[in-house]
PDB file with one MODEL, atoms N, CA, C and O in Angstrom:
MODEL        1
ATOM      1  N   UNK A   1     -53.793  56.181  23.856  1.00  0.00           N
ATOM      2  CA  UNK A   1     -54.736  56.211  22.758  1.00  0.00           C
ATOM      3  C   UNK A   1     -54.021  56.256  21.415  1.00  0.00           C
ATOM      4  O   UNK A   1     -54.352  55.602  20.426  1.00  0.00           O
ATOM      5  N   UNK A   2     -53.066  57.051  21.493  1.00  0.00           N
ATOM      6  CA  UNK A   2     -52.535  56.918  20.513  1.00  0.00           C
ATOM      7  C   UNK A   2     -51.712  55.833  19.478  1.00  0.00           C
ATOM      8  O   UNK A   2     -51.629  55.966  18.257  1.00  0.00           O
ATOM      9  N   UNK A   3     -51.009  54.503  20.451  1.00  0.00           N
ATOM     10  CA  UNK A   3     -50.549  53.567  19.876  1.00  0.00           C
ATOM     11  C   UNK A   3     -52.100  52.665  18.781  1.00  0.00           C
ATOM     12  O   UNK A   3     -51.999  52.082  17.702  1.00  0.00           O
ATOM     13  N   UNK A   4     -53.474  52.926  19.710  1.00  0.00           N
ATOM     14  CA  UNK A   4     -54.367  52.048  19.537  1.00  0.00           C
ATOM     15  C   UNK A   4     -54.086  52.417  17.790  1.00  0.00           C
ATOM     16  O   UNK A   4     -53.613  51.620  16.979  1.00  0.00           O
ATOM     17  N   UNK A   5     -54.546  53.916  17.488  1.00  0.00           N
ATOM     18  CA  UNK A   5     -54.484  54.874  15.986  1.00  0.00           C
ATOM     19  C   UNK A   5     -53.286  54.130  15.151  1.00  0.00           C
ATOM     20  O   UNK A   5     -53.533  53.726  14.015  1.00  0.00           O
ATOM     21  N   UNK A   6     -52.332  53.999  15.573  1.00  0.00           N
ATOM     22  CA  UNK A   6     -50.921  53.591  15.262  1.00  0.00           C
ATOM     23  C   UNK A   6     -51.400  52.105  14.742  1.00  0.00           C
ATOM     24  O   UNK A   6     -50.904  51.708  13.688  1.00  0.00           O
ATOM     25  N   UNK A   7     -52.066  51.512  15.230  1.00  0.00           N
ATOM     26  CA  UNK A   7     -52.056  50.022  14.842  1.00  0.00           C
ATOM     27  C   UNK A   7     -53.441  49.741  13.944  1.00  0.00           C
ATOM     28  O   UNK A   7     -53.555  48.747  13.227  1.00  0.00           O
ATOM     29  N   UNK A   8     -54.298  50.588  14.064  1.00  0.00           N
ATOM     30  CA  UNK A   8     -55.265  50.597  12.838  1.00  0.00           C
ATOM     31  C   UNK A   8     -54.900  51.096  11.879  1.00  0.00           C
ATOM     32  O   UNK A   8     -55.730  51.053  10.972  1.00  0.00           O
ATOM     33  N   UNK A   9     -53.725  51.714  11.585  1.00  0.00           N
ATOM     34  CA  UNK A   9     -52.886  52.139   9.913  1.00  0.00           C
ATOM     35  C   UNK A   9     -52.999  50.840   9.221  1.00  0.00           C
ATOM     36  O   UNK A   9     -52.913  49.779   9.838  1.00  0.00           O
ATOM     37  N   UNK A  10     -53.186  50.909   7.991  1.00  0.00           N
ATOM     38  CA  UNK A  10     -52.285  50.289   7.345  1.00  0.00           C
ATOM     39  C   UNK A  10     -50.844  50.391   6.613  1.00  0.00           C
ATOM     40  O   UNK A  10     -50.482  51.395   5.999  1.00  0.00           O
ATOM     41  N   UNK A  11     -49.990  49.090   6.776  1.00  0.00           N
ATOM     42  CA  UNK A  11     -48.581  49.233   6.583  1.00  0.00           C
ATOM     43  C   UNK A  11     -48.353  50.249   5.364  1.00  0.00           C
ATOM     44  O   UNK A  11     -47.163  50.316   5.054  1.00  0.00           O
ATOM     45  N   UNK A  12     -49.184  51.036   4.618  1.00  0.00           N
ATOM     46  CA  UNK A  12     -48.656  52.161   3.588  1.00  0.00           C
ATOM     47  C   UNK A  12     -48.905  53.256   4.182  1.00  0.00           C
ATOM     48  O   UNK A  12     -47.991  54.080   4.181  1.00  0.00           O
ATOM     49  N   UNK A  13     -50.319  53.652   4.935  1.00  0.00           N
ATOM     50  CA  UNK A  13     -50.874  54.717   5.797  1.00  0.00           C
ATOM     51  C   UNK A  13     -49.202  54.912   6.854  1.00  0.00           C
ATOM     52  O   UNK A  13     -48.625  55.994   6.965  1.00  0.00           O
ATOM     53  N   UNK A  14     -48.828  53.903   7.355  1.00  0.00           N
ATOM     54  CA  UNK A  14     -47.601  54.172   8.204  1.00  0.00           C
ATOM     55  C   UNK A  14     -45.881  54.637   7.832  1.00  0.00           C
ATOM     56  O   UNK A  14     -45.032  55.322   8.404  1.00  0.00           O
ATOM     57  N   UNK A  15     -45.946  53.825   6.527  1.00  0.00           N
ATOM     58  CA  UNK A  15     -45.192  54.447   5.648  1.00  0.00           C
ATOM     59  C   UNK A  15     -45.340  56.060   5.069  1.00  0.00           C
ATOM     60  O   UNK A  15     -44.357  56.742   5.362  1.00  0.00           O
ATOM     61  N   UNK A  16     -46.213  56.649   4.438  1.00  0.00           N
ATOM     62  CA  UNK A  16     -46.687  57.845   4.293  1.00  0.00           C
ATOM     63  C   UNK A  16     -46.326  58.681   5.686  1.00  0.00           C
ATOM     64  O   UNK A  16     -45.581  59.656   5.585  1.00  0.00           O
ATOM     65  N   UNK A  17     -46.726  58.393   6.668  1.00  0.00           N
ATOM     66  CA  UNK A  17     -46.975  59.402   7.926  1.00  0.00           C
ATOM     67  C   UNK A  17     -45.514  59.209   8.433  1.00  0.00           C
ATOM     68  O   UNK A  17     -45.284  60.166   9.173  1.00  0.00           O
ATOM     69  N   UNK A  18     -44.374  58.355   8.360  1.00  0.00           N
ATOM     70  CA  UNK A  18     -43.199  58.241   8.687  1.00  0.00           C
ATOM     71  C   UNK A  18     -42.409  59.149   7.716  1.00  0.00           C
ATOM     72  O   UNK A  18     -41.429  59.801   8.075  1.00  0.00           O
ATOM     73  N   UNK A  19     -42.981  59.141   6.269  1.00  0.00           N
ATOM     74  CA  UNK A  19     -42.378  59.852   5.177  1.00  0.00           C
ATOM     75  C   UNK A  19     -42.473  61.154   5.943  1.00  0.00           C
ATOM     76  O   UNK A  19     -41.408  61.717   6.198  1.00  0.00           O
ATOM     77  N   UNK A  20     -44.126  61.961   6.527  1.00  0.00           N
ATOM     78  CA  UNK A  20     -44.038  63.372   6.851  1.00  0.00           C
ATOM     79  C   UNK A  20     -43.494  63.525   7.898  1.00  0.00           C
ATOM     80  O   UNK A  20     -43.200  64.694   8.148  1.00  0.00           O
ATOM     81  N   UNK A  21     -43.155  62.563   8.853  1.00  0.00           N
ATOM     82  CA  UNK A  21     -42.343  62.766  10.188  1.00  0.00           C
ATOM     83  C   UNK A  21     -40.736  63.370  10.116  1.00  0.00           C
ATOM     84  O   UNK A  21     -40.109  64.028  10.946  1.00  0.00           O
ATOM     85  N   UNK A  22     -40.234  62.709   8.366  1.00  0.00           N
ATOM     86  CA  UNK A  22     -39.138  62.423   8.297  1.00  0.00           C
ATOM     87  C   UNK A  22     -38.815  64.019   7.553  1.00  0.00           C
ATOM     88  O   UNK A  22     -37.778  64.651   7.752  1.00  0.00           O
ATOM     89  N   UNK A  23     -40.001  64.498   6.635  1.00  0.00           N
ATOM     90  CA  UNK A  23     -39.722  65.765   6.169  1.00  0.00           C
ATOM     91  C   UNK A  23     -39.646  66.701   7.646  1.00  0.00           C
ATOM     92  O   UNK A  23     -38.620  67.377   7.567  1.00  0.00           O
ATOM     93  N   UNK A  24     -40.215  66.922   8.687  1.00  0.00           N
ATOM     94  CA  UNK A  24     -40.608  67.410   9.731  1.00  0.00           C
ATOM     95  C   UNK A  24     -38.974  67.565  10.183  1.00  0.00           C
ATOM     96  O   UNK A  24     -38.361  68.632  10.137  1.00  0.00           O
ATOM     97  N   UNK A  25     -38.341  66.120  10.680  1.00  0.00           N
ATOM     98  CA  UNK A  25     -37.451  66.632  11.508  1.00  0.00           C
ATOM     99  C   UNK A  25     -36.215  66.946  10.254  1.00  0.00           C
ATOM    100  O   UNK A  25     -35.345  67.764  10.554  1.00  0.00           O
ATOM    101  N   UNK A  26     -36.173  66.459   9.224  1.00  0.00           N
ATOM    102  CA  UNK A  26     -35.380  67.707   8.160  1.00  0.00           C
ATOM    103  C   UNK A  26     -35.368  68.734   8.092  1.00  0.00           C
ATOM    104  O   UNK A  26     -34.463  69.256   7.441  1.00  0.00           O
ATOM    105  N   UNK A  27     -36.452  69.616   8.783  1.00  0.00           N
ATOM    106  CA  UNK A  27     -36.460  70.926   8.037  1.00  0.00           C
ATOM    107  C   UNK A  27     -35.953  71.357   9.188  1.00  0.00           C
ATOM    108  O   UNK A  27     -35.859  70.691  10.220  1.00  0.00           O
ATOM    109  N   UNK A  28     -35.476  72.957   8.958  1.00  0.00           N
ATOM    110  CA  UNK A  28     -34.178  73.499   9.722  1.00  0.00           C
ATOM    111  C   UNK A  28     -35.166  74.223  10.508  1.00  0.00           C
ATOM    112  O   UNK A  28     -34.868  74.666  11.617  1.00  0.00           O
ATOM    113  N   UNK A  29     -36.386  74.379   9.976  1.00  0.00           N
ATOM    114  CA  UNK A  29     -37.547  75.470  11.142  1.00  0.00           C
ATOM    115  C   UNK A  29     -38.128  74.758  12.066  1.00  0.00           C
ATOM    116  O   UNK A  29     -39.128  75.220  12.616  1.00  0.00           O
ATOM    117  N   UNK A  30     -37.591  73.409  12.450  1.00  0.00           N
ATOM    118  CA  UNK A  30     -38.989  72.431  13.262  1.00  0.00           C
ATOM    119  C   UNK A  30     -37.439  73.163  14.587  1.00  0.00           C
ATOM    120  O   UNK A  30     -36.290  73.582  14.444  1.00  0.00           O
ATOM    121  N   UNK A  31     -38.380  72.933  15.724  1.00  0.00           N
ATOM    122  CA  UNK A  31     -37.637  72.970  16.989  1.00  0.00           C
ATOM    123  C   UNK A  31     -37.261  71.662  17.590  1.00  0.00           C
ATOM    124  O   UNK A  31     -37.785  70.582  17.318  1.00  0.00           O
ATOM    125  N   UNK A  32     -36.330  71.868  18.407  1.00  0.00           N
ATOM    126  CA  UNK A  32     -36.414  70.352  19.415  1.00  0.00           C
ATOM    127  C   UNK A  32     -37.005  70.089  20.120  1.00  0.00           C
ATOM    128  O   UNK A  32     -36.501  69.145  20.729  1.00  0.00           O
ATOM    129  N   UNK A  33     -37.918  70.365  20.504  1.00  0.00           N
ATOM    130  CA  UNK A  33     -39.330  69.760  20.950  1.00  0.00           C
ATOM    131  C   UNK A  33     -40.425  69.311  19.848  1.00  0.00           C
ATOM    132  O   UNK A  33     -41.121  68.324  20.090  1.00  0.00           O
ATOM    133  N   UNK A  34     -40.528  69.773  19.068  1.00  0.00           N
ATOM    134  CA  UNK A  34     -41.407  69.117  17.780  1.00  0.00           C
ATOM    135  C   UNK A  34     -40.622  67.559  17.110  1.00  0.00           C
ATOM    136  O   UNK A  34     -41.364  66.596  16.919  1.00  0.00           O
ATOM    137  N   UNK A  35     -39.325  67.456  16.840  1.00  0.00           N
ATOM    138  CA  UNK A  35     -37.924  67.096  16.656  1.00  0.00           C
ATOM    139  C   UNK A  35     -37.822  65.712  17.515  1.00  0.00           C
ATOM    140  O   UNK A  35     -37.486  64.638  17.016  1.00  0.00           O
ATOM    141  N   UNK A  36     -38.275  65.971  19.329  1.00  0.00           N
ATOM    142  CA  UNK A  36     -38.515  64.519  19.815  1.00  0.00           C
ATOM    143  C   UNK A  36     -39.739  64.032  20.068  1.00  0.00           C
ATOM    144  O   UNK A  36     -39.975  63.076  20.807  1.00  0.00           O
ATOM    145  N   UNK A  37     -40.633  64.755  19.388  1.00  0.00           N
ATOM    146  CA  UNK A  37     -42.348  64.293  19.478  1.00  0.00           C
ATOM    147  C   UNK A  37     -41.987  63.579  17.892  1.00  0.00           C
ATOM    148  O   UNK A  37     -42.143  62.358  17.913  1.00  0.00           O
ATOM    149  N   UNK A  38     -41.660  63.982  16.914  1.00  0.00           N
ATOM    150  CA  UNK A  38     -42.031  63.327  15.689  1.00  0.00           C
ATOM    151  C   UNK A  38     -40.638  61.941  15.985  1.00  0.00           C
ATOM    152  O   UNK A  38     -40.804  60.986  15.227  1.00  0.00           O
ATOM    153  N   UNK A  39     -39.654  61.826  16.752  1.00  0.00           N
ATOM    154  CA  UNK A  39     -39.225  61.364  16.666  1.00  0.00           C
ATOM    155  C   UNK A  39     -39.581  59.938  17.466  1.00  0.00           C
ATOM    156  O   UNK A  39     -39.440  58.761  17.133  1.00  0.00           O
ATOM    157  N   UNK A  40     -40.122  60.601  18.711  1.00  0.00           N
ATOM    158  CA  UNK A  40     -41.124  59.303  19.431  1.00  0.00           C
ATOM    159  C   UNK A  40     -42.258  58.869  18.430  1.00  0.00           C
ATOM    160  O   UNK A  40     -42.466  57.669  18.254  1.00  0.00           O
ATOM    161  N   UNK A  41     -43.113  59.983  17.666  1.00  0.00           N
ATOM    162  CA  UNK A  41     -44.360  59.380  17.233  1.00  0.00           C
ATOM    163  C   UNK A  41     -43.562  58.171  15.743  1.00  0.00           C
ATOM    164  O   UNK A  41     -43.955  57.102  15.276  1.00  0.00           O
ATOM    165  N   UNK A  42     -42.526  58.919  15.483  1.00  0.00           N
ATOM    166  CA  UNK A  42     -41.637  57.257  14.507  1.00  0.00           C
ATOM    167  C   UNK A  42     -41.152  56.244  14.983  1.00  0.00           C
ATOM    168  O   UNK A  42     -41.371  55.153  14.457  1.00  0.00           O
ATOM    169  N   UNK A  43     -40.283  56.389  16.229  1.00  0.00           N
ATOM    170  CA  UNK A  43     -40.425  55.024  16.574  1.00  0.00           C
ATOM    171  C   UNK A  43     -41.534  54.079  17.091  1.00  0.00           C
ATOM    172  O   UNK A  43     -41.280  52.903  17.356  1.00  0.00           O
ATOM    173  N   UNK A  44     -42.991  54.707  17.257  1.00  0.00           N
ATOM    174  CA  UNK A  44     -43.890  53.866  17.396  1.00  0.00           C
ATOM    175  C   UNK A  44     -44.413  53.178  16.707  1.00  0.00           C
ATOM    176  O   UNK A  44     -44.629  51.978  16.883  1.00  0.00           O
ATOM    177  N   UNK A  45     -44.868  54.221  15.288  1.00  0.00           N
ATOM    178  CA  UNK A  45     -45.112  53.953  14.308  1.00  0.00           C
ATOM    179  C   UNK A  45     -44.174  52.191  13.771  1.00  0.00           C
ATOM    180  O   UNK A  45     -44.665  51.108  13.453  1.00  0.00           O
ATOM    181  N   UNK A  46     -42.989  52.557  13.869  1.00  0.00           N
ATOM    182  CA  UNK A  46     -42.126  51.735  13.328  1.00  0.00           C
ATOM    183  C   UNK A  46     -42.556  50.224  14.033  1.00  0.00           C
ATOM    184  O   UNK A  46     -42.463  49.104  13.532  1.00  0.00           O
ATOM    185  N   UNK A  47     -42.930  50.521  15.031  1.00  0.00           N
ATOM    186  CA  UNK A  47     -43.133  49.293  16.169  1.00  0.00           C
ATOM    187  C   UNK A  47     -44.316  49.015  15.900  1.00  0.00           C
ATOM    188  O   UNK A  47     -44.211  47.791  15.819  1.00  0.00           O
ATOM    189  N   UNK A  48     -45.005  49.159  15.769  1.00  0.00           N
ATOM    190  CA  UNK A  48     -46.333  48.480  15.084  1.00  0.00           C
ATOM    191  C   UNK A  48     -46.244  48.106  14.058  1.00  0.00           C
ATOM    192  O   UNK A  48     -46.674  46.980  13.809  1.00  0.00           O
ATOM    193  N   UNK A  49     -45.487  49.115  12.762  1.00  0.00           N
ATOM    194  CA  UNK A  49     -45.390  48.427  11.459  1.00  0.00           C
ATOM    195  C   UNK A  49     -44.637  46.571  11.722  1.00  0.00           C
ATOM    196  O   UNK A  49     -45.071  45.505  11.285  1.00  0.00           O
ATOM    197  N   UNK A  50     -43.587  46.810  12.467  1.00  0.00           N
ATOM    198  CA  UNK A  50     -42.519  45.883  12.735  1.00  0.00           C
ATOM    199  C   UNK A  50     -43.697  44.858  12.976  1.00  0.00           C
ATOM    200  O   UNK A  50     -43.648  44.002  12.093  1.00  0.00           O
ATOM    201  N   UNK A  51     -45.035  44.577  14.105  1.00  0.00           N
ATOM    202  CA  UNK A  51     -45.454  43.881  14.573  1.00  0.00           C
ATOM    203  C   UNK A  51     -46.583  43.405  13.388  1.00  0.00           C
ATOM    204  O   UNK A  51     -46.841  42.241  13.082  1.00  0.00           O
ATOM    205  N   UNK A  52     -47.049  44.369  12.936  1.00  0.00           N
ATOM    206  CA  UNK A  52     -48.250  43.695  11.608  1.00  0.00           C
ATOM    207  C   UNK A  52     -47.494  43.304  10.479  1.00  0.00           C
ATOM    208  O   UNK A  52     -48.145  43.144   9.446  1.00  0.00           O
ATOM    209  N   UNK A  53     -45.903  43.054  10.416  1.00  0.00           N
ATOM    210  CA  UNK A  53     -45.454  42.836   9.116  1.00  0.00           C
ATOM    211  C   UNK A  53     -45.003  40.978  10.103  1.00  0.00           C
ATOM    212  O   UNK A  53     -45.118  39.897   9.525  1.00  0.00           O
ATOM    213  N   UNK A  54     -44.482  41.140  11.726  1.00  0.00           N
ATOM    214  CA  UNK A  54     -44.483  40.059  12.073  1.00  0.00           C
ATOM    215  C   UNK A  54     -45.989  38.800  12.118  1.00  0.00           C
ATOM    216  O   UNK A  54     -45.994  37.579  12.278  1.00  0.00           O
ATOM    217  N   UNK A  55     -46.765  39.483  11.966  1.00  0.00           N
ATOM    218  CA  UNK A  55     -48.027  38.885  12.247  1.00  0.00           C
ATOM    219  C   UNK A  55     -48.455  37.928  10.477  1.00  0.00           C
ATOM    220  O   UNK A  55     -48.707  36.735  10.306  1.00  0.00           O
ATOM    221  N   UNK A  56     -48.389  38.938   9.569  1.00  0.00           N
ATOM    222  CA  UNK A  56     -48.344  38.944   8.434  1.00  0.00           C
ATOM    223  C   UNK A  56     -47.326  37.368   8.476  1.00  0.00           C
ATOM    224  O   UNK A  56     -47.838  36.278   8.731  1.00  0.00           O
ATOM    225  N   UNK A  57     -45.806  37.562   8.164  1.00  0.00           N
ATOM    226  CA  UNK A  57     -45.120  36.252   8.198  1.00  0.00           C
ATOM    227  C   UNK A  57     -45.536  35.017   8.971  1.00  0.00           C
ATOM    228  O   UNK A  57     -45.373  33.891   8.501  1.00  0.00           O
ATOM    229  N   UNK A  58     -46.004  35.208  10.004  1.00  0.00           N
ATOM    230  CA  UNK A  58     -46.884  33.995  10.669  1.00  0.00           C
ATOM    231  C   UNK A  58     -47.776  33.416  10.623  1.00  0.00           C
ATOM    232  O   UNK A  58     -48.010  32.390  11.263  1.00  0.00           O
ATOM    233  N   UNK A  59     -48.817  34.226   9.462  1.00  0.00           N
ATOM    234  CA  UNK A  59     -50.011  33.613   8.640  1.00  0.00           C
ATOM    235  C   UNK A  59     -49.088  33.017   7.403  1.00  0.00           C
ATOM    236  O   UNK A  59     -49.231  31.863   6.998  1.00  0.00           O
ATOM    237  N   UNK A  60     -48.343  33.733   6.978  1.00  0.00           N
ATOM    238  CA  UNK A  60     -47.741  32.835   5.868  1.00  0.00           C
ATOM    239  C   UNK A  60     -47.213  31.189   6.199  1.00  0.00           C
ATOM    240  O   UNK A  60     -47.645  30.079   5.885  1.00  0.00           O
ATOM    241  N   UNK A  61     -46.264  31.596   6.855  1.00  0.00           N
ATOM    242  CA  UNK A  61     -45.999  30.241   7.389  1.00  0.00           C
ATOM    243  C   UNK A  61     -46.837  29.025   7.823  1.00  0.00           C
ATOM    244  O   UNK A  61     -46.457  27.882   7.570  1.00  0.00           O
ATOM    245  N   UNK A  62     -48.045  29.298   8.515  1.00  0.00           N
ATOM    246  CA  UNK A  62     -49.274  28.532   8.697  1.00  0.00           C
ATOM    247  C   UNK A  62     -49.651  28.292   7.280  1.00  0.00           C
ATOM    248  O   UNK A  62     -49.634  27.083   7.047  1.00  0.00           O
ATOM    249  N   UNK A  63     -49.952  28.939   6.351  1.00  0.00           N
ATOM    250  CA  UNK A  63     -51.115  28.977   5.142  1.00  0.00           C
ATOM    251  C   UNK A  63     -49.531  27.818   4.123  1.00  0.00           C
ATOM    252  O   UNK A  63     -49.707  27.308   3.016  1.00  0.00           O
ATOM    253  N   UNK A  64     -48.407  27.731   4.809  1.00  0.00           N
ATOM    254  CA  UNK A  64     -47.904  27.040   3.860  1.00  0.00           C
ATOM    255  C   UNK A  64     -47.495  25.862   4.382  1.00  0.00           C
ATOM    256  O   UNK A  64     -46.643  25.201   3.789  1.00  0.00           O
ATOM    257  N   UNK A  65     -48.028  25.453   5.521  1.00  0.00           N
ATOM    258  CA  UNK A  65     -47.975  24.051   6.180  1.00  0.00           C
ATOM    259  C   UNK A  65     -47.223  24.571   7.280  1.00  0.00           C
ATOM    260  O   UNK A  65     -47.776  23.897   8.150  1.00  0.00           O
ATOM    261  N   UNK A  66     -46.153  25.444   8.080  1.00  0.00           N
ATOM    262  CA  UNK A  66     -45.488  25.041   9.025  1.00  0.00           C
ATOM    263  C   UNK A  66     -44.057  24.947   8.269  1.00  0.00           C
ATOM    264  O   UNK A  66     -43.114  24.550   8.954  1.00  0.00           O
ATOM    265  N   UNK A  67     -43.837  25.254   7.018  1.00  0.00           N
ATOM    266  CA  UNK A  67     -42.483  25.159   6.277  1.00  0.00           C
ATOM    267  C   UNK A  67     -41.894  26.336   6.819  1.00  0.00           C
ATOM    268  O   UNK A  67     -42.849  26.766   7.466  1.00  0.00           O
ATOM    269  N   UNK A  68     -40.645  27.431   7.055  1.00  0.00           N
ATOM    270  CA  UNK A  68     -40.304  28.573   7.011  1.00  0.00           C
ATOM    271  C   UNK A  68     -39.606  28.983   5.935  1.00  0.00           C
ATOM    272  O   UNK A  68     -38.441  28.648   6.151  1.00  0.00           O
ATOM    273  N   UNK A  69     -39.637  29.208   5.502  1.00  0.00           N
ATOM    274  CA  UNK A  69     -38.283  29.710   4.398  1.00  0.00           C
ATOM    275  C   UNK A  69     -36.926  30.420   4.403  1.00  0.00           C
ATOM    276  O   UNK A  69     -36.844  31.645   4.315  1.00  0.00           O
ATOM    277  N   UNK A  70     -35.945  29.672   4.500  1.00  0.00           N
ATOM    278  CA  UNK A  70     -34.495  30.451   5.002  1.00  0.00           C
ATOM    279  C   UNK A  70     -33.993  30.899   3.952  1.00  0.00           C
ATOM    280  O   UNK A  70     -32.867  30.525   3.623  1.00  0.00           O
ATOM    281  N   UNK A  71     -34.710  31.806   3.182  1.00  0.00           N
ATOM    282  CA  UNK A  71     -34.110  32.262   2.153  1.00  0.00           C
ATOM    283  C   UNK A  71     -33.568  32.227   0.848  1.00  0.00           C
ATOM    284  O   UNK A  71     -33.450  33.182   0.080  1.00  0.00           O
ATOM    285  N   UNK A  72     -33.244  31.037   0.657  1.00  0.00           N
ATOM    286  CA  UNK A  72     -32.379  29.923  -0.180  1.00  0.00           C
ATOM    287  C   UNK A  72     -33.360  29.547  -1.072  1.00  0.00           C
ATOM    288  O   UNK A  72     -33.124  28.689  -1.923  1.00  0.00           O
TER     289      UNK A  72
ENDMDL
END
């Protein structure tokens, strides 16, 4: 259930909640068990962001004919 939550963020909502994950395992009072829960709930996070930012580039590319852009 939880990835479903993860993928109805939007890419700033996921940013923000990675920001408090990241204060979380900084602080010297979180335990290591809190430590690999925030650390799993970021790499998920990250994996969805990764996939709606891939999804995102693939409408671009369509909406600009099928061109890609290598950067240049």
């Amino acid at each position: 259930m939880e990835n479903e939550n993860e993928k109805e963020l939007t890419i700033e909502q996921t940013f923000e909640e990675l920001d408090r994950i990241l204060e979380t395992l900084e602080s010297s009072e979180t335990t290591l068990e809190e430590s690999f829960a925030g650390y799993e709930r970021g790499m998920r996070l990250v994996k969805a962001c990764s996939e709606k930012i891939d999804q995102v580039e693939k409408k671009m590319i369509i909406l600009r004919g099928g061109e890609e852009d290598d950067g240049e």
